[in-house]
N, C-alpha and C positions, 0 to 999 in steps of 0.2 A: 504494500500500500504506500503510497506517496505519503510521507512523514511531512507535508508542509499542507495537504489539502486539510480544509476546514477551518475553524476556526477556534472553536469553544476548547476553553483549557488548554491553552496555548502554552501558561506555565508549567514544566513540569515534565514538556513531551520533549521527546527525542527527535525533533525538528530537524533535517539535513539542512548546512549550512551552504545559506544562498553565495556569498561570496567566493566560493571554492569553483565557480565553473566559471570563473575569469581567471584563476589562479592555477586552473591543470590545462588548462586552452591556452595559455600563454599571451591574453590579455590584458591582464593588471597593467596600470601605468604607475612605476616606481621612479624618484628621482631619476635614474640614469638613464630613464626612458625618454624626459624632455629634452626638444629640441627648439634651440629658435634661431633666430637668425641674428649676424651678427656675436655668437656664443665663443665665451673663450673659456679655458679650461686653464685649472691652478693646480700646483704642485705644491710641495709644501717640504722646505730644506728643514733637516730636523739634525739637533745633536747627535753627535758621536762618541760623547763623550758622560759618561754618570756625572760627575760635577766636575766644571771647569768653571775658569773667567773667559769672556767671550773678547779678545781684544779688536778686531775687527774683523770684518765682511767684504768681501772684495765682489764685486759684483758685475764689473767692465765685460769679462771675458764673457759671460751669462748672458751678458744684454747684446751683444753679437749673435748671439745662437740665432739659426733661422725660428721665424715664428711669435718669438717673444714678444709681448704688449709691454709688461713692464715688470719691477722687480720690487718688494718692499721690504723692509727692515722694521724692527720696533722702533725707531727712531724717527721711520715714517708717518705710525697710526698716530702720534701726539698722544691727543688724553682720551682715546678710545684705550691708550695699549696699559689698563687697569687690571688690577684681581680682577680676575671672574668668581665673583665669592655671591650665590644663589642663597644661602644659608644665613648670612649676617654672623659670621663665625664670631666676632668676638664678643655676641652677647648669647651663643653659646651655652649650656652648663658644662662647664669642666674644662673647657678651652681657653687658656692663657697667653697660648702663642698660637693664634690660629695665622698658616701663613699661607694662599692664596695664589695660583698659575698667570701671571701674564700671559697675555694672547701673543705677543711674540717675546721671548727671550731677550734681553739687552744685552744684562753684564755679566749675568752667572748661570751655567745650565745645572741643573740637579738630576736630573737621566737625560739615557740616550734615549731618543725619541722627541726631544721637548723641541715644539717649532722655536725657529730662528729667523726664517725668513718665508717670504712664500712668491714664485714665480708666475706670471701669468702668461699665456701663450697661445694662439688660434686651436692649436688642438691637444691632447690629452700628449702622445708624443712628445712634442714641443717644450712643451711644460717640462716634463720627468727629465730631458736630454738637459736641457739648460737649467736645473734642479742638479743637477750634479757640476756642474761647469761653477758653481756658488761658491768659491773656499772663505773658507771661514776660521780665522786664524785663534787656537785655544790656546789657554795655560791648561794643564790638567793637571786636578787635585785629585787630594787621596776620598775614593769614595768611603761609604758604608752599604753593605750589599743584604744585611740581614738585619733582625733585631736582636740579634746577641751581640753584632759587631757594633751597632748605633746604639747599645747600653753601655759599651764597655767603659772602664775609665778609660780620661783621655783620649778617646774616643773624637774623628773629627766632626764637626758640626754643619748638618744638612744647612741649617739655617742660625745666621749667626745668634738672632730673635727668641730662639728656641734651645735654653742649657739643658745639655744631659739629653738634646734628638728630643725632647718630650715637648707634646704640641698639650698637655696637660691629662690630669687625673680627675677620675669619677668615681664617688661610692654610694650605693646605694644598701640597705639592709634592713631587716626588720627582727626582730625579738635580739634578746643578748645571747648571741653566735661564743661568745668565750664562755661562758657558763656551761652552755650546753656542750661543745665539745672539752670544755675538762672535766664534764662530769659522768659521759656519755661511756661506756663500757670497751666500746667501739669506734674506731677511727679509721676509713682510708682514705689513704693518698694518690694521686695521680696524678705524672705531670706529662700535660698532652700537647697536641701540634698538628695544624691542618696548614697546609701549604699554598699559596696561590693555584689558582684558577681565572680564565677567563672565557666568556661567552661563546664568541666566535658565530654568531648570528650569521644565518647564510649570505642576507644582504648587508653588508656593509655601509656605515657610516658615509652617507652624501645629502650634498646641501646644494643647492642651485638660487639663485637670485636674480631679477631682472626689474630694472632703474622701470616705473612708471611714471605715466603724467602726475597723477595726486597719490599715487602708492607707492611702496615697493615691497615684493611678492617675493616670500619666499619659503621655498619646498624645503622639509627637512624629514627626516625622520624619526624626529625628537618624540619623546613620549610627553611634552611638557609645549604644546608649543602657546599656549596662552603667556607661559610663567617667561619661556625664550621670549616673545615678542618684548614683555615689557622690562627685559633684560636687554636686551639690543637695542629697543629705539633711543634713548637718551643715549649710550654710547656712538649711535651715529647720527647722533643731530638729530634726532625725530621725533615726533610725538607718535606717541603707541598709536595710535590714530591713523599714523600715517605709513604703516608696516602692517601688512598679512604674511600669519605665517599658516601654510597649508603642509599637511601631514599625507601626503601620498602613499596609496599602497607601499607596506613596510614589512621587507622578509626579517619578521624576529627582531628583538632589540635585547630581553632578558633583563631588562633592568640599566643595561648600560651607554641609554640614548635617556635616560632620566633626567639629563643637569646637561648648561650648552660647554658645549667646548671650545678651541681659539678659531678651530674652523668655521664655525656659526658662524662669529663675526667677519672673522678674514671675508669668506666670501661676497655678503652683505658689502661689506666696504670696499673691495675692490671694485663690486658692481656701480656704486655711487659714485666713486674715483674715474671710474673708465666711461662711467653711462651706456654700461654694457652687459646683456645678461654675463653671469661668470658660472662654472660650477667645479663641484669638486667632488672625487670619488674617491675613497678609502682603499689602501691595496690591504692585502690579507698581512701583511709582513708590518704593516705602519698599524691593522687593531694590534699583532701581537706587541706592540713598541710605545701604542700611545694611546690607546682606548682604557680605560680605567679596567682594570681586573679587579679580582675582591678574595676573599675567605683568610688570608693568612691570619692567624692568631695564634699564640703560644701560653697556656693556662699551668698553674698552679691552685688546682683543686683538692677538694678535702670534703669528705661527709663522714658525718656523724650517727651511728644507730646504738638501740637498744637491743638487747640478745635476740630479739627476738625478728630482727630486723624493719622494724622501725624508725623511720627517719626522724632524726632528735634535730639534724641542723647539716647548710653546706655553708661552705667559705671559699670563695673563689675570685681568685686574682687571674688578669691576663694582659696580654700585652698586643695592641692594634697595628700589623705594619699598615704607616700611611700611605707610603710610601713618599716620595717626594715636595707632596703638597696636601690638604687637606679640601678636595671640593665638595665633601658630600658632609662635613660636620662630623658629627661623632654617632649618625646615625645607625651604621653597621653594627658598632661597639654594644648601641644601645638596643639594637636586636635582640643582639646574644645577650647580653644580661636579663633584655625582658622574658626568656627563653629557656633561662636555665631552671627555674620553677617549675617546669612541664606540668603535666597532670595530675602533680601529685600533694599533699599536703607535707609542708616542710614548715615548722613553728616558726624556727630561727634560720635566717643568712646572710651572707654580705656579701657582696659581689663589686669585687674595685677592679677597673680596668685606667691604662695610660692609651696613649695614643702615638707612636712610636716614630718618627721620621727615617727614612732610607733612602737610599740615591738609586731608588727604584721606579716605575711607573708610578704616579698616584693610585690609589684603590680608592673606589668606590662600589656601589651597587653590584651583586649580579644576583641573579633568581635565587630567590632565597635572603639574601642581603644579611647576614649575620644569625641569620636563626636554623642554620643547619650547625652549625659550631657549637651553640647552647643545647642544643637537644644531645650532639656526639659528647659533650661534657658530664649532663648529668644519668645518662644513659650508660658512659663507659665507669662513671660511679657505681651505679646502680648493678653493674656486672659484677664488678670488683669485690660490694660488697655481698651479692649473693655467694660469690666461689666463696670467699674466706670463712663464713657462716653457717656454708653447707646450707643452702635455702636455695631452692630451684629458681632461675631466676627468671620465670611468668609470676611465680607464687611472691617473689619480695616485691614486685610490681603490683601486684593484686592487693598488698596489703595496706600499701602507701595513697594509691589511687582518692584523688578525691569523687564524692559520690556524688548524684545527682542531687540527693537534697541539701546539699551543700552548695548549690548555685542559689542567685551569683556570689564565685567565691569571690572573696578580697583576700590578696597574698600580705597583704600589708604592705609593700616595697610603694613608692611612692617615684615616679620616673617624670622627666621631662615633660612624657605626654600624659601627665593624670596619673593617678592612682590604677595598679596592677590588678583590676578585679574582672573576672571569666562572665561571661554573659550567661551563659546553659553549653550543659554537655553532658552525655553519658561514658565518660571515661570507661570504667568497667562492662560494659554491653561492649565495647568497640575491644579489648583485649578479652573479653571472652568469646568473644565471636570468631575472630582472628586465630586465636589458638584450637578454636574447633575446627575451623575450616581445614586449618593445614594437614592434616589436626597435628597437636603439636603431642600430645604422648602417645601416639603412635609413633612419629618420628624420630622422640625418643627411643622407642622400641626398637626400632628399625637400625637406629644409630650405631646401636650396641654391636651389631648381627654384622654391619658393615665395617665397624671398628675392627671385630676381629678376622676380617679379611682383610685389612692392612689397608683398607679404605679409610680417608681424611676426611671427614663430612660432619658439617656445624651448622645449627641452627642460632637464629637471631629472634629477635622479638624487642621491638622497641616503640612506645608512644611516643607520643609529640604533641606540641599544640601552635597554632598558626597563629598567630595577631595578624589582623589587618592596618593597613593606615588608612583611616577615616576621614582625617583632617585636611586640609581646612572646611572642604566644602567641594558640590560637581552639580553642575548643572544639566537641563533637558531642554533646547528648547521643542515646540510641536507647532504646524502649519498646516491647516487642510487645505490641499487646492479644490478648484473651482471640479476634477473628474474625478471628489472623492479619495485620491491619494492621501497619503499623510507623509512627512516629512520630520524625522525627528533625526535634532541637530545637536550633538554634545561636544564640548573640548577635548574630553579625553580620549585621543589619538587612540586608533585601532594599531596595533603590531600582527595581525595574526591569530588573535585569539577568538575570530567570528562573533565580535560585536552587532557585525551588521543581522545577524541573527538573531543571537538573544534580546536585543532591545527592541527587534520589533515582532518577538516572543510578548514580549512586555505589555509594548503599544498595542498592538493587535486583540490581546486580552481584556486591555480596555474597551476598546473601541469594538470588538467582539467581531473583526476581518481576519482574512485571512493574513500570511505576512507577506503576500505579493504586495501587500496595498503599502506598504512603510516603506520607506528608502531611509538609511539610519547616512549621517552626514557628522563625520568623527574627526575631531583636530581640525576645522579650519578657525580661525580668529572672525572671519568674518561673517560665519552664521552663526555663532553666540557669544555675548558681550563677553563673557567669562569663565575660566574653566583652571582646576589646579594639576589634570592629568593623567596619567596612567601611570600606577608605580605601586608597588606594596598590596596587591593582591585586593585593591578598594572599587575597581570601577563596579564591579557586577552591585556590589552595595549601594553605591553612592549613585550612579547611574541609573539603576531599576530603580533605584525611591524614589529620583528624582522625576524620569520618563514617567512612573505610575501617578504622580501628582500632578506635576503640566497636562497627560492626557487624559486626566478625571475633571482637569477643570476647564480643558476643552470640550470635554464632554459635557458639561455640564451649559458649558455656553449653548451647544448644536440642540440638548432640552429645550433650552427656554427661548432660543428659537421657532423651535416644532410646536411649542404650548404656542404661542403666538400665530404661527400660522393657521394653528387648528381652533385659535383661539377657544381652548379649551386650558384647564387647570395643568399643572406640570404633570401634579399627582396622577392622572390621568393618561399618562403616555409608559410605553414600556421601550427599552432601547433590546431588540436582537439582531443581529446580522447585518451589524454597520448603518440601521436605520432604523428612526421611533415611530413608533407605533399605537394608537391607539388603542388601550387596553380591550379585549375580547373581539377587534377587527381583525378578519385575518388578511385583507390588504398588505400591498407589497411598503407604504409607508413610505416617510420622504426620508432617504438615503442622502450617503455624507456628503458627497460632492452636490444635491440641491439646498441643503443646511448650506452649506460655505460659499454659494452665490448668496443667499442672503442674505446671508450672513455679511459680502462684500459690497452688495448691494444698499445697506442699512448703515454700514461704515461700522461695521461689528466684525472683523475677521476673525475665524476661527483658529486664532493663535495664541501661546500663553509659553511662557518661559516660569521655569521652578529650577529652584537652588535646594539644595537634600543636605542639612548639617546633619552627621550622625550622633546617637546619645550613646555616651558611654563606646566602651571596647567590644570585637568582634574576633571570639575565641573559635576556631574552625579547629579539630582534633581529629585523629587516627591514631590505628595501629598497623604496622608494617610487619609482616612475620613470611621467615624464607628458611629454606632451606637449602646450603651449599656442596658443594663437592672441591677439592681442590687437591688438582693434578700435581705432587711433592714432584714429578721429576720436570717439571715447566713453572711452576708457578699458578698454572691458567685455572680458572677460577669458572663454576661452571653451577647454574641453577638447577636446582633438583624442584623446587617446587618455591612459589613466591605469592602470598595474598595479603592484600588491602581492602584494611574498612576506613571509611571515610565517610567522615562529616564534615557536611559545609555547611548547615543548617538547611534551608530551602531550595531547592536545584532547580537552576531556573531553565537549564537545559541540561538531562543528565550525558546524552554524549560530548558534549563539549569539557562537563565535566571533568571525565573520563580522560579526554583528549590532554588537559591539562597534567591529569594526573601521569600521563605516562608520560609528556612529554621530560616532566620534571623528571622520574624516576632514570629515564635515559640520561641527562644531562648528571644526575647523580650515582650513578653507574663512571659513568666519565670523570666524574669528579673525585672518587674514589679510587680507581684503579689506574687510568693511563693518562689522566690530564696534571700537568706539573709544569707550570713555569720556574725554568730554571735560568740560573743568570752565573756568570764567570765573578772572578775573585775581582774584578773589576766594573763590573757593574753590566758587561755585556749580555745581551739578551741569548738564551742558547736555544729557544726552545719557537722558532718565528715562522717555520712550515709544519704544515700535517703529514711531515714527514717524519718532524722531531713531537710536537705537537701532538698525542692522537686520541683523536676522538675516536667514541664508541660507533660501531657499525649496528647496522637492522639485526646482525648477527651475534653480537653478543646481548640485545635486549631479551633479558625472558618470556614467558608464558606466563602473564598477570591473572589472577582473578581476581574484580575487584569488586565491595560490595557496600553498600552508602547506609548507612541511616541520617536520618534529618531532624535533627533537634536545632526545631525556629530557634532563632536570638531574635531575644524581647527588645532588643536597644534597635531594633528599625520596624518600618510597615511589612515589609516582605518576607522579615525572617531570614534574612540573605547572613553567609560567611564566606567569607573571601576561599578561593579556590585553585590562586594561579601557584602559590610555591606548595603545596602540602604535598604533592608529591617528589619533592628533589630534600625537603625538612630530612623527613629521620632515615635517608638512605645513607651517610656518611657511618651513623650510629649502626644501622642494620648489619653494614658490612663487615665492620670492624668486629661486631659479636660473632657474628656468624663463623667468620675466618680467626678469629682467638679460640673461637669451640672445635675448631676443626683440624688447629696443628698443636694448640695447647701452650702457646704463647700468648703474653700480652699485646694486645696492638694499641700502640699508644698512640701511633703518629699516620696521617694522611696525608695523602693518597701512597697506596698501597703498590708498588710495581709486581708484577712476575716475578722479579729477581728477588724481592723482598719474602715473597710469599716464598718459593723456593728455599729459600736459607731459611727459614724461619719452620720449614715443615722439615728441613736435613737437621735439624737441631733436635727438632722432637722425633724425629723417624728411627733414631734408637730405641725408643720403648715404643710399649703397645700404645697406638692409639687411641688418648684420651683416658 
């Protein structure tokens, strides 16, 4: 049956996603798709250096290249060439030295990658040839390449601003953490380490701009582009006003098209400079060198039980690489701490993080953003303390778990964003569900039988809980045209994730059509006054409230219309199948496209714009449970069996859900076992093709089964919980159990290589398995 015919109960069904037959047709139009006339294309000369002083630019031989338009330096933009600080870092909590990316480099670079200058050229060619013809004369200084080397004494300084590499410290805690671990029977330690990562989006970072009569237009792929426009236009002379930025079909972004970059601007300004469209496209070798990556962190953890395993208290210290600049705040950081709580009832904690400087890439955002680190922290606790206890460790999770009559919980911790309290959730349904499925003691069973065939094979089992980002606010706007259409217009830019779908899921519900009739209009500036974005797992929240309010009060207008034309009472009309009706008439009734002549007609348009502020936090939970294999004479790591429960609250399309969930789980597979950026003793990047680079294939994803329940959150209309990272959250955590069950070592540190897994099963492959 056609999953899009009909209309009624639109929320909830398994809708196929209309956008997807421009996107396997090879339709879609993505920045690198525009063309105009008159187009010139930029390069962008980038450091070679982790930290030098930049003595000069020589640029003569460059500006001979065939093709070249012109050449700039930061010396050129004036007082465009500012931090690009989105954040307001130094009002911050915990940020002392918050210190911020010039869009081009002047005097000092801090990685290799950081722009220096950027060339302009008639064609892409042109550009790249005369991008290298640019020398650029360094001193080079002794970098810092890790956060062991950027703590040490004497140690040299990323920034002079910032003593000791520390861009500052955060604590957060609730009950007394020292009482309870000196009085606590029970103590472990663990000191843990997840290593960079980064996205690697199929489409790549591009930006295109072109000079209008009273505009200027520009294409990006930003997930933010209301928050870019009024970022860029006073940087170049303009009133927000006088800047569109449009959001073009966008292969994937992950979180790391969130904040603008120097390229935004660069090309914006060259286009004003030249009065010329300009564009620029990203090589795969320049995201791995200069697009923000994210996860590094390094912990000092500790929890506390009673005999009987019982969480009495955690204490957890860690340390944030920022890597060279700070553009996303102390966001990440503050993931992970809001994260390490999971689902469990914990009286006492304290959770202090620094924020670290390195002569690395900056980090910022990727899927996930800080909350797969929190979950792999208190989960590799939660292991630790089941072995040493002899407590199976489903059952020390069982016992901890906070219950449903215990929502909404309050953790007590008090954060940045509000106070840390869960909305609803059935913690324990989702872990006994989970452990049925698999089932998890038969597995056990089975474990044993394969142990003594010299078989390596581990089970995992780990919760988690998702925060959304709620704040500040997202809009809807809704437009009926005069043939019945609808039109609903939001800021926050699609990446991919079949917005154009679920929201007129939404619309459609209301207005009781099918969802041919909506065209959904995502990231442009110029069809809604307002918009904060896509980022943090919030549009489907922020978005469906929004969408259900604007098209309930368009609906409401299209009533009191039809009461007037029938000139009969409102009460008196009934609305079905996109037209009202006179109650007990079985009459076709006057349908939406005659409502909205009018409606036009009266100087009444059937239009209405809603802004959705969410109330309180939006706690989305699962549990993850898998079963391993792993190959001791390779390393190679292999799924025997893999199920997920998940809550999102209200599903507003359960495949798309679905969709999400694995995509994540792929990227965290990846993140786990063979994605590592690695860097030389000097600060050189080692790791910049998917040669060295490597991502997970369709081949190594497992066989999911995966299964939902839905416990509404009361803090919005829809019951809506955010759904884009819960599947990539506790796979870091899953792996690590699973392969510590399976060679009989601890795994403290991620991502996990072959070689690693190897030596770590020829350790234990002296004795019996397990």
């Amino acid at each position: 049956m056609n999953g899009n015919a009909g209309s009624s109960g639109l929320i909830g069904r398994r809708v196929l996603r209309v956008e997807d037959q421009r996107f396997v047709s090879g339709t879609g139009k993505y920045a690198d798709d525009l063309q105009f006339p008159d187009l010139c294309e930029m390069a962008v000369v980038r450091s070679i250096y982790a930290s030098a002083r930049v003595l000069r630019i020589e640029t003569a031989e460059a500006m001979l290249s065939p093709g070249v338009v012109a050449i700039y330096t930061g010396g050129d933009l004036g007082s465009a060439n500012t931090e690009m600080d989105i954040l307001q870092l130094r009002a911050h909590p915990g940020i002392d030295n918050g210190v911020n990316h010039q869009v081009l480099a002047t005097d000092t670079v801090h990685y290799v990658g950081e722009p220096v200058a950027v060339v302009i050229a008639e064609d892409r060619a042109a550009a790249r040839d005369a991008a290298d013809l640019v020398f650029v004369h360094y001193e080079p200084l002794d970098p810092v390449v890790s956060i062991g080397s950027a703590k040490a004494h004497e140690a040299p300084l990323v920034h002079q601003q910032a003593p000791g590499n520390v861009a500052g410290t955060f604590t957060q805690s609730v009950g007394d953490v020292e009482a309870a671990l000196g009085a606590a029977p029970h103590v472990f330690h663990r000191r843990l380490r997840i290593d960079r990562g980064a996205a690697h989006p199929m489409e790549l970072r591009a930006v295109v701009a072109r000079p209008g009569q009273d505009e200027l237009t520009i294409w990006s792929g930003t997930q933010i582009p209301h928050r870019l426009r009024d970022i860029l236009a006073p940087r170049l002379g303009l009133a927000p006003e006088e800047v569109r930025i449009i959001t073009p079909d966008t292969g994937g972004s992950f979180g790391v098209k969130a904040y603008p970059y120097a390229e935004e601007l660069l090309v914006p300004w060259a286009a004003l400079r030249l009065n010329r469209p300009v564009k620029w496209v990203e090589l795969r070798r320049e995201h791995s060198v200069s697009t923000f990556p994210e996860r590094a962190q390094e912990f000092e953890a500790s929890i506390a039980m009673d005999d009987d395993g019982h969480i009495l208290a955690i204490d957890v210290s860690f340390d944030h690489d920022l890597g060279a600049y700070i553009p996303y705040g102390y966001a990440v950081p503050q993931n992970t701490a809001n994260h390490l709580i999971g689902p469990y009832v914990i009286p006492a904690a304290r959770i202090k993080w620094q924020g670290v400087y390195t002569n690395l890439t900056p980090t910022a955002t990727y899927r996930g953003a800080g909350r797969p680190q929190g979950v792999f922290v208190t989960e590799r606790l939660m292991d630790a303390a089941a072995d040493a206890l002899g407590i199976d460790r489903v059952e020390i999770r069982r016992r901890n778990l906070i219950v449903p009559e215990q929502q909404p919980y309050d953790t007590g911790l008090d954060t940045p964003i509000g106070r840390l309290v869960y909305d609803s959730g059935d913690y324990p349904a989702a872990l006994e569900q989970a452990a049925a499925l698999l089932p998890y003691d038969g597995w056990r069973a089975t474990q044993e039988a394969m142990r003594a065939q010299g078989r390596f094979v581990g089970i995992g089992v780990v919760n988690y809980i998702e925060f959304s980002v709620t704040f500040p606010y997202e809009g809807a706007a809704i437009e009926v045209a005069d043939d019945g259409s609808i039109v609903l217009a939001t800021g926050a830019s699609q990446q991919g994730q079949g917005y154009e779908t679920v929201f007129a899921q939404v619309c459609g519900e209301v207005f009781d059509v099918p969802i041919e009739r909506v065209r959904v209009v995502a990231g442009d500036t110029a069809a809604i006054p307002k918009g904060a974005g896509n980022y943090g797992s919030r549009v489907a929240i922020m978005v469906g409230n929004a969408a259900t309010i604007a098209s309930r009060r368009v609906l409401d207008q299209a009533l009191e219309l039809a009461a007037e034309e029938y000139e009969i009472d409102r009460e008196d009309l009934v609305w079905k199948n996109g037209a009202a009706r006179v109650k007990g008439d079985p009459g076709p009734g006057i349908g939406l496209g005659a409502l909205a002549r009018l409606g036009r007609e009266s100087n009444r348009p059937l239009q209405e714009t809603a802004y959705y502020e969410a109330e309180g936090l939006h706690a989305a939970n699962g549990t993850h449970a898998a079963v391993i294999e792993v190959d001791p004479d390779t390393g190679a790591l292999s799924f025997l069996r893999y199920v997920i429960v998940h809550d999102c609250g209200r599903m507003l399309n359960p495949s798309l859900v679905e969709g999400q969930i694995m995509g994540g789980l792929a990227q965290g597979i990846g993140g786990c076992l063979s994605e590592r950026l690695l860097y030389s003793a000097d600060g050189q990047p080692l790791t910049t093709s998917f040669m060295d680079y490597l991502l997970p294939t369709a081949a190594d994803i497992p066989e999911v089964e995966i299964h939902h329940l839905e416990t509404h959150s009361p803090n919005n209309p829809l019951g809506i919980k955010g759904a884009g990272e819960g599947g990539i959250i506790p796979v870091y955590a899953l792996i690590a159990a699973a392969v510590e069950d399976a060679v009989g070592a601890p795994i403290d540190e991620l991502p996990l290589s072959m070689e690693r897994i190897h030596e770590l099963a020829l350790q234990t492959g002296s004795r019996s398995p397990g």
